[in-house]
C-alpha positions in Angstrom: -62.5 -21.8 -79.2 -64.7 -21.6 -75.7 -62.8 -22.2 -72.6 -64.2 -25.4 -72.2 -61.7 -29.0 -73.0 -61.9 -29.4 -75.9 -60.8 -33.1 -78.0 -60.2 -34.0 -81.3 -61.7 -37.4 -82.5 -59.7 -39.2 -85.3 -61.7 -42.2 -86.4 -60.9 -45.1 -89.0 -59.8 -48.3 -89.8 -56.0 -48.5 -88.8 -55.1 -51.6 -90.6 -52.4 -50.8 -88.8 -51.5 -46.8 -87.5 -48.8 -46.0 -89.1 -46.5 -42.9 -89.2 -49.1 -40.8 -91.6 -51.5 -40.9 -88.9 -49.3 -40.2 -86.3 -48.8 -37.1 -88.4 -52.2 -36.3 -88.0 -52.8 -36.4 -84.9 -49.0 -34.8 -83.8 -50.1 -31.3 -85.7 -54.0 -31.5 -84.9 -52.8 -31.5 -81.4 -50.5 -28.7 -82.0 -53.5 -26.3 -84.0 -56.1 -27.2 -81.7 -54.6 -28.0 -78.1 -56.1 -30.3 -75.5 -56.2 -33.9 -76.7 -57.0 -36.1 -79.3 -58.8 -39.1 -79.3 -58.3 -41.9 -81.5 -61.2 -44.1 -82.6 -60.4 -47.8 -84.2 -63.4 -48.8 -85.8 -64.6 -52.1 -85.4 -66.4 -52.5 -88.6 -65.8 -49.8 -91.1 -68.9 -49.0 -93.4 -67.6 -47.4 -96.2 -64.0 -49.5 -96.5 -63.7 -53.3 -97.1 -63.0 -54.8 -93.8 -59.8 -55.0 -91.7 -57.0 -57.6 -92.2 -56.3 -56.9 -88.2 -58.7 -58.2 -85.9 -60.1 -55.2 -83.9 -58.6 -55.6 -80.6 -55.2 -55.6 -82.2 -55.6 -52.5 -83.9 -56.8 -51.2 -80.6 -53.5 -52.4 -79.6 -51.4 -51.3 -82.3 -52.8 -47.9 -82.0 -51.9 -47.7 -78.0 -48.5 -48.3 -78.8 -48.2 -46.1 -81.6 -49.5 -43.1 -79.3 -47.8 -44.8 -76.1 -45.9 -41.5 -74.1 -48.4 -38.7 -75.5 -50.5 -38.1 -72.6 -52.8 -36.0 -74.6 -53.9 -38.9 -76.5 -56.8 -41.5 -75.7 -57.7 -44.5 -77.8 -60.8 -45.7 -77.1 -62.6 -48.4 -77.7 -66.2 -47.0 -77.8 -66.5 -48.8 -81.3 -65.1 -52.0 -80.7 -67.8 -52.4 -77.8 -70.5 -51.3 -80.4 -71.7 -54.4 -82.9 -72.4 -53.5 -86.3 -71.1 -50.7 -88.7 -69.0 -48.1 -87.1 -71.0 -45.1 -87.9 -69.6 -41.7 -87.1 -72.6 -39.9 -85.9 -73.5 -43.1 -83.4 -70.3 -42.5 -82.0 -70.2 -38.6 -82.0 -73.4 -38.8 -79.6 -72.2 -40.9 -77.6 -68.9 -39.3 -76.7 -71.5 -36.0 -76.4 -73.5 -38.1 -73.8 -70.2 -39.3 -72.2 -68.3 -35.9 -72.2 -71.4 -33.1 -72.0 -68.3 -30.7 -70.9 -65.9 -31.2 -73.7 -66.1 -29.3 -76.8 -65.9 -32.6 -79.4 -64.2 -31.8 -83.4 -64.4 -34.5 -85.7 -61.2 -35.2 -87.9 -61.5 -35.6 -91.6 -59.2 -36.2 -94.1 -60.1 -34.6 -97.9 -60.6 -37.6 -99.7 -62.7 -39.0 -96.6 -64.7 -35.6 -96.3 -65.6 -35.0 -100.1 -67.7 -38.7 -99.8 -69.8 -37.3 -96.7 -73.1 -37.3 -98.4 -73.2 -41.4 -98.5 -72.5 -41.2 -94.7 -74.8 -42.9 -92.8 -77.2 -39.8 -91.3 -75.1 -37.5 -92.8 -77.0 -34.8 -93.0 -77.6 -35.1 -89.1 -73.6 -35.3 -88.5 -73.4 -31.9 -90.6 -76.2 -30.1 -88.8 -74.8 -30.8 -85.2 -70.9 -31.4 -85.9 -67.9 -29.5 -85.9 -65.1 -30.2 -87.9 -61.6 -30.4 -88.5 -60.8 -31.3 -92.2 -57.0 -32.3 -93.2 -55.5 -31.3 -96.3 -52.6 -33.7 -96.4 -49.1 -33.2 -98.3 -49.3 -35.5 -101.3 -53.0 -36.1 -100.9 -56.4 -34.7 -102.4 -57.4 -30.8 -101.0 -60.3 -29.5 -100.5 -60.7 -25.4 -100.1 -63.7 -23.5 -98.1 -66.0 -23.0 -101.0 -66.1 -27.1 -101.8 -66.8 -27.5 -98.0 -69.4 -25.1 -98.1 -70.7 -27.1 -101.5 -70.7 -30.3 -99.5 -72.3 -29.0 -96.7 -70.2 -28.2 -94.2 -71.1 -25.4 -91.5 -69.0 -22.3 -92.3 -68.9 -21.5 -88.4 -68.1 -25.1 -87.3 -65.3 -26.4 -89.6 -61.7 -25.6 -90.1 -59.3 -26.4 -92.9 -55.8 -27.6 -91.6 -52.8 -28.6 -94.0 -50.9 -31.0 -92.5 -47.3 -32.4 -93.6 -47.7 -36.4 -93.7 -45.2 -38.8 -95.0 -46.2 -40.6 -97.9 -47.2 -43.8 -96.3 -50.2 -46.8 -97.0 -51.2 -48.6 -95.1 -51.8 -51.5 -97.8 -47.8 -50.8 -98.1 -47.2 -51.9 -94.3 -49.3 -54.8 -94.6 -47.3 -55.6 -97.8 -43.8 -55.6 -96.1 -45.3 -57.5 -93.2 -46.5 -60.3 -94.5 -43.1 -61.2 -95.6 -41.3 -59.6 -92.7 -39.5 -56.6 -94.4 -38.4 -53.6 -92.1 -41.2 -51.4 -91.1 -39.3 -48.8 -89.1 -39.6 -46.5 -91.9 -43.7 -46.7 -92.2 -44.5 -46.9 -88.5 -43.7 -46.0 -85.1 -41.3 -48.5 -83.5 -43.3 -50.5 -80.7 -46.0 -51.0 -83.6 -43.6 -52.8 -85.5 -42.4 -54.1 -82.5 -45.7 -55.4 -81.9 -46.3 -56.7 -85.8 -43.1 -58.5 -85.5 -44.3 -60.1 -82.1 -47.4 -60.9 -82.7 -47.4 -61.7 -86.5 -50.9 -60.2 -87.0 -49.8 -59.6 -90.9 -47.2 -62.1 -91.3 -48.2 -64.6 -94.5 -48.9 -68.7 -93.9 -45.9 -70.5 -94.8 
């Protein structure tokens, strides 16, 4: 790594964050060091669209990361109209942050589909990567990277231990007001419980 910061962006849907992705970004944090930031889409491309509205997953993922100062969420998406594309928001952030050394975080299953990314083969040229192997989830190894095009020099492989959690499951137990503690961090269900945002009509 250069001694320049250096921040890992963790993009996606987070319908809502739940303890999987805190996971993520807990042990990306502890590999890579400096922050990460965390990147609610507003309009996913390649996922059928959120249940949440955006700004309350904007809110639900503050509170999930709420007292972990290395962690932004930001809302460059939600201020964006149309698909969420990864490489629109990667040069941005590099416009935005010209000092800070920028890694985008993958997860396997999410990394093997790159080719039908929108300008994918621009994200790969320019990008660097970190690509999560998840307990309990698909892996990828170095020579499939290499096979999907990802730059040798500018992509890493982490494993990370995640807790087997959906987030189809929290929305589940939500909409009938079950107990969430288990699936996610307490002011999220905190602020599902408050606010509703999954709860089923009556």
């Amino acid at each position: 790594m250069s001694s320049e910061a250096v921040a890992a962006v963790l993009g996606g849907t987070f319908d809502p964050f739940h303890r999987g992705h805190l996971a993520v970004v807990d042990q990306v944090h502890d590999r890579l060091g400096d922050e990460v930031w965390v990147v609610p889409a507003r309009l996913p491309p390649h996922r059928r669209p959120a249940v949440a509205p955006p700004e309350q997953r904007l809110a639900l993922a503050r509170a999930a990361t709420a007292g972990r100062p290395w962690v932004r969420v930001l809302d460059i998406e939600m201020r964006r109209a149309g698909p969420s594309y990864t490489i629109d928001t990667m040069e941005e952030l590099g416009r935005l942050h010209p000092a800070t050394e920028l890694w985008v975080v993958l997860g396997a299953d999410i990394a093997a589909a790159v080719s039908g990314w929108h300008r994918h083969g621009e994200l790969l040229a320019g990008g660097r990567f970190l690509v999560v192997n998840r307990s309990g989830g698909p892996v990828l190894t170095p020579p499939e990277l290499k096979r999907l095009g990802f730059p040798a020099d500018r992509t890493r492989l982490l494993r990370i231990d995640s807790p087997a959690v959906s987030a189809s499951e929290v929305r589940r137990r939500a909409a009938v007001g079950a107990p969430l503690d288990d699936l996610v961090p307490a002011p999220v269900a905190e602020l599902i419980s408050a606010t509703g945002v999954y709860r089923s009509p009556m």
